[in-house]
C-alpha positions as CSV (number, residue, x, y, z in Angstrom):
1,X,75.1,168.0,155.0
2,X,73.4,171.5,156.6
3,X,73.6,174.3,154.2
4,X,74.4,176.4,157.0
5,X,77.8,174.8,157.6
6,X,78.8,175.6,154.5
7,X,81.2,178.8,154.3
8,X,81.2,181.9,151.7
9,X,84.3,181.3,150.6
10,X,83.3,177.3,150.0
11,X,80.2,178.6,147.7
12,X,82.1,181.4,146.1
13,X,84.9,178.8,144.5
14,X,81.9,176.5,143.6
15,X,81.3,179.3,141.2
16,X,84.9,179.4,140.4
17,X,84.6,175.6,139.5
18,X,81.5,176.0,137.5
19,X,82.8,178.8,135.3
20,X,85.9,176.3,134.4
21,X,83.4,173.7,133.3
22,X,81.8,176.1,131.2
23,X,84.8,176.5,129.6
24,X,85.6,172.8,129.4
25,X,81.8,172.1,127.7
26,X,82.3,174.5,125.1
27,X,85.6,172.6,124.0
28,X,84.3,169.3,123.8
29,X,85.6,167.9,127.2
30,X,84.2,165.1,128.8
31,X,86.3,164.0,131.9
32,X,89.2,166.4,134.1
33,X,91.1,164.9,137.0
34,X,90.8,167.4,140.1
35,X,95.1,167.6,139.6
36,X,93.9,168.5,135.9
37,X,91.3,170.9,136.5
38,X,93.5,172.7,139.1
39,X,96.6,173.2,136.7
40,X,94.3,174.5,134.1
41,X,92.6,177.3,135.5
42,X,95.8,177.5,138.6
43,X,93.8,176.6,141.2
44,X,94.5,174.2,144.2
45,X,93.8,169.9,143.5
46,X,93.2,169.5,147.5
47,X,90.8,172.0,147.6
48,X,88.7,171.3,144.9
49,X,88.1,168.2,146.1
50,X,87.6,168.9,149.4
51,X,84.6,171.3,148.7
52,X,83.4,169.3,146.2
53,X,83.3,166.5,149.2
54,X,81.1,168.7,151.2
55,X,78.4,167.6,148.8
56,X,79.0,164.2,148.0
57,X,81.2,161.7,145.7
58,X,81.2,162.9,142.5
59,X,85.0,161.3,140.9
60,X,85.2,158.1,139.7
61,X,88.8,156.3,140.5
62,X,90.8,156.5,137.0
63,X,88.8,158.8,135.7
64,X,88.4,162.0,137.4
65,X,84.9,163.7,137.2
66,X,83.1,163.8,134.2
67,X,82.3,167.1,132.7
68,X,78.9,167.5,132.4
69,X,77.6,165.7,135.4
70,X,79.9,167.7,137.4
71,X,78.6,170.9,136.0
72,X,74.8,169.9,136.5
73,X,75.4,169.4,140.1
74,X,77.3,172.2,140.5
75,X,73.9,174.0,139.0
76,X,72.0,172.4,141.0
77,X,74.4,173.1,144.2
78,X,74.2,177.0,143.5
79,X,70.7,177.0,142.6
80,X,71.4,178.4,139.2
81,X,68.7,175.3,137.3
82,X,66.0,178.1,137.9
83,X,66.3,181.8,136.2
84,X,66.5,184.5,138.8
85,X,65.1,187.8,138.4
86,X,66.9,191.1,139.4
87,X,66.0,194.3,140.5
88,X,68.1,197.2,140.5
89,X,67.6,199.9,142.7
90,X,69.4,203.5,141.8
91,X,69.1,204.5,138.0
92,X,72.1,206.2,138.0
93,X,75.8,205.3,136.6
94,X,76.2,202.3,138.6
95,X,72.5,201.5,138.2
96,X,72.4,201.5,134.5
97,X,75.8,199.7,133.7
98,X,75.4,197.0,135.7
99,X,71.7,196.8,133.9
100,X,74.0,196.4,130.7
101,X,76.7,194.2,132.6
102,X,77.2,191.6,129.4
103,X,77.3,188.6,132.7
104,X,73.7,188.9,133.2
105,X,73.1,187.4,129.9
106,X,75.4,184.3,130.2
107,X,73.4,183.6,133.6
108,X,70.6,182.4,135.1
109,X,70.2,186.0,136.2
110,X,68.1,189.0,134.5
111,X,67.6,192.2,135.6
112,X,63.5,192.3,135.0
113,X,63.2,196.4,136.5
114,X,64.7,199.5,137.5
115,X,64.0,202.0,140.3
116,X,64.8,205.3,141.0
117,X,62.8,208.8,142.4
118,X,63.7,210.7,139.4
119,X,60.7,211.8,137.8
120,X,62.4,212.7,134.9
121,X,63.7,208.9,134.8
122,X,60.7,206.9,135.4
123,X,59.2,205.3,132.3
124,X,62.7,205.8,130.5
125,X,64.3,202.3,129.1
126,X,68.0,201.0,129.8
127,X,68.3,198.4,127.0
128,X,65.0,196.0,127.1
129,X,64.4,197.8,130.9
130,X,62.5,199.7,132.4
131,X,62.3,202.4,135.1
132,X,60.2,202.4,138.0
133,X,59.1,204.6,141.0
134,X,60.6,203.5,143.6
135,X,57.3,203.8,145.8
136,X,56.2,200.7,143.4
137,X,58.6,198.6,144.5
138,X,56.6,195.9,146.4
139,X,54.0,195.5,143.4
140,X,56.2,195.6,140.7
141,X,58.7,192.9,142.9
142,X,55.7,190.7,143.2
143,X,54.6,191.1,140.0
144,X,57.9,190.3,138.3
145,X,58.7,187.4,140.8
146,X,61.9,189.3,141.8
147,X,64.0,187.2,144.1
148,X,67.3,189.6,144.0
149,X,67.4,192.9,144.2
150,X,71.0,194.9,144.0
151,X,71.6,198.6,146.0
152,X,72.9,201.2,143.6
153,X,72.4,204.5,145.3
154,X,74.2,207.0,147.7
155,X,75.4,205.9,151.0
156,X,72.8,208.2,153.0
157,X,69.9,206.3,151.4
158,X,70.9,202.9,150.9
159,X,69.6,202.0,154.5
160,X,65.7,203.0,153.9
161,X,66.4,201.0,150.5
162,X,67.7,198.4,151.7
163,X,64.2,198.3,154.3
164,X,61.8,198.7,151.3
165,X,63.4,195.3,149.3
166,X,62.9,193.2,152.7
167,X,59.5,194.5,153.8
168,X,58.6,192.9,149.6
169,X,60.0,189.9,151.0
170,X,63.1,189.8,149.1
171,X,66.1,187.5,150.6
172,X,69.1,188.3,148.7
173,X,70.3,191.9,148.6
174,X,73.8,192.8,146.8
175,X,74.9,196.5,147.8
176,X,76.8,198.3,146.3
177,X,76.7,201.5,148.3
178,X,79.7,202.1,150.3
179,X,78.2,201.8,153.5
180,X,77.7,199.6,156.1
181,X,73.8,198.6,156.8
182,X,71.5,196.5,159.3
183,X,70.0,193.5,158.3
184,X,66.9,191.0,159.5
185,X,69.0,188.0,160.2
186,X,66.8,185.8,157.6
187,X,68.2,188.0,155.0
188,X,71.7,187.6,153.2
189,X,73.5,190.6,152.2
190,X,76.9,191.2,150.1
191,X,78.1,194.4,150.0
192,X,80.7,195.2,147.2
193,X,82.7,198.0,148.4
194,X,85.4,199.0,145.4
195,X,87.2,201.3,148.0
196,X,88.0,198.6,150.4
197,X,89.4,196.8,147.6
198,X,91.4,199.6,146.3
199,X,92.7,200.2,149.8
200,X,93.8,196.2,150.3
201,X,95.8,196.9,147.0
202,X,97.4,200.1,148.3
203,X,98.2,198.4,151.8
204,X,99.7,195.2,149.3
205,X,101.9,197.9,147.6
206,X,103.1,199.9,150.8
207,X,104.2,196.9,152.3
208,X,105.8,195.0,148.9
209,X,107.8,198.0,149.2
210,X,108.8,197.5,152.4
211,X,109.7,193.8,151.8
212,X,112.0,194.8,149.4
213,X,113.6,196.9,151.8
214,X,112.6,200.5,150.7
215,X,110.8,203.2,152.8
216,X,111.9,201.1,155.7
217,X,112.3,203.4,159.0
218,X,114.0,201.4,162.0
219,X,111.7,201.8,165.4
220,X,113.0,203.1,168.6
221,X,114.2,199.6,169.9
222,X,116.2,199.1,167.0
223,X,117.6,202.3,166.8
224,X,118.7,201.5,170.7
225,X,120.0,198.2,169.7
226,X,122.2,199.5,167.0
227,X,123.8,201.4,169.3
């Protein structure tokens, strides 16, 4: 298998999958069929175990997969048997409740510093964390062993950001500034763009409506035909 063949949307349910078993663990489960597992949680039997194929055989016939060996290679698969250490940059709304985000602490994920320019913000704590300089970013990165860092600032100045975290070698950069930006090709970006989203809903809505046969306005050619 070559990781690179591997879609997004493969690794993103993997998570979905792994979140399930959580859930399964913590009531005692040992073994789900895929048809099981799907109907629980409404998700699709054929798919789960055709990405779960993509990394080997991990069902036994009669049985279905058992619980916790599916979960540790699921770990394993995601790279989530190591803690990873976060940096968020932008110690503003965003920037401070995603510090707080309650996820971060049923992960192998913890936000280890915060940076902003703010003078009047650098020093000051969010929770257990602190605020940085910005202009430290490279020592502190190295110093904390931060492998993730996350974009929380205005649009106009996510781009030189964005340059600082990959000239400290970081990898994996999650932005949340709406805004698209230019990345080294060895580095992977996500951007999380709530406005997008909220305008995928409102398109979904416009057009439910128009499936239902409201707001519907007949084109020229079918005016013309209903002549």
């Amino acid at each position: 298998m070559k990781v690179e063949k591997i879609s997004e949307l493969t690794t993103n349910r993997l998570s979905i999958y792994l979140r399930c078993l959580n859930e399964l663990i913590a009531e005692g489960a040992k073994t789900i069929s895929s048809e099981k597992l799907a109907k629980r949680f409404h998700l699709n039997s054929a798919q789960i175990r055709k990405d779960l194929a993509y990394f080997g055989e991990f069902g036994v016939r009669g049985v279905g997969y058992y619980v916790g060996e599916l979960h540790n290679h699921l770990t394993k698969i995601l790279g989530l048997e190591k803690e990873h250490c976060v940096a968020i940059i932008g110690a503003g709304r965003l920037g401070t409740a995603l510090t707080d985000y309650y996820g971060f602490s049923q992960s192998n994920f913890t936000v280890a510093a915060l940076f902003d320019n703010d003078e009047e913000k650098i020093g000051q704590k969010v929770g257990n964390v602190k605020i940085f300089d910005i202009k430290d970013f490279a020592k502190v990165a190295k110093r904390d062993k931060i492998d993730v860092a996350v974009i929380a600032v205005p649009a106009q100045f996510a781009q030189s950001v964005l340059e600082k975290i990959t000239q400290a070698g970081i990898k994996a950069v999650m932005n949340f500034a709406p805004t698209p930006l230019r990345v080294e090709c060895d580095v992977k970006l996500k951007t999380v763009d709530l406005t997008i989203s909220l305008e995928s809903l409102s398109y979904f809505l416009a057009h439910s409506n128009n499936a239902n046969g409201k707001n519907l306005k007949p084109n020229s050619t079918e005016r013309r035909n209903a002549l």
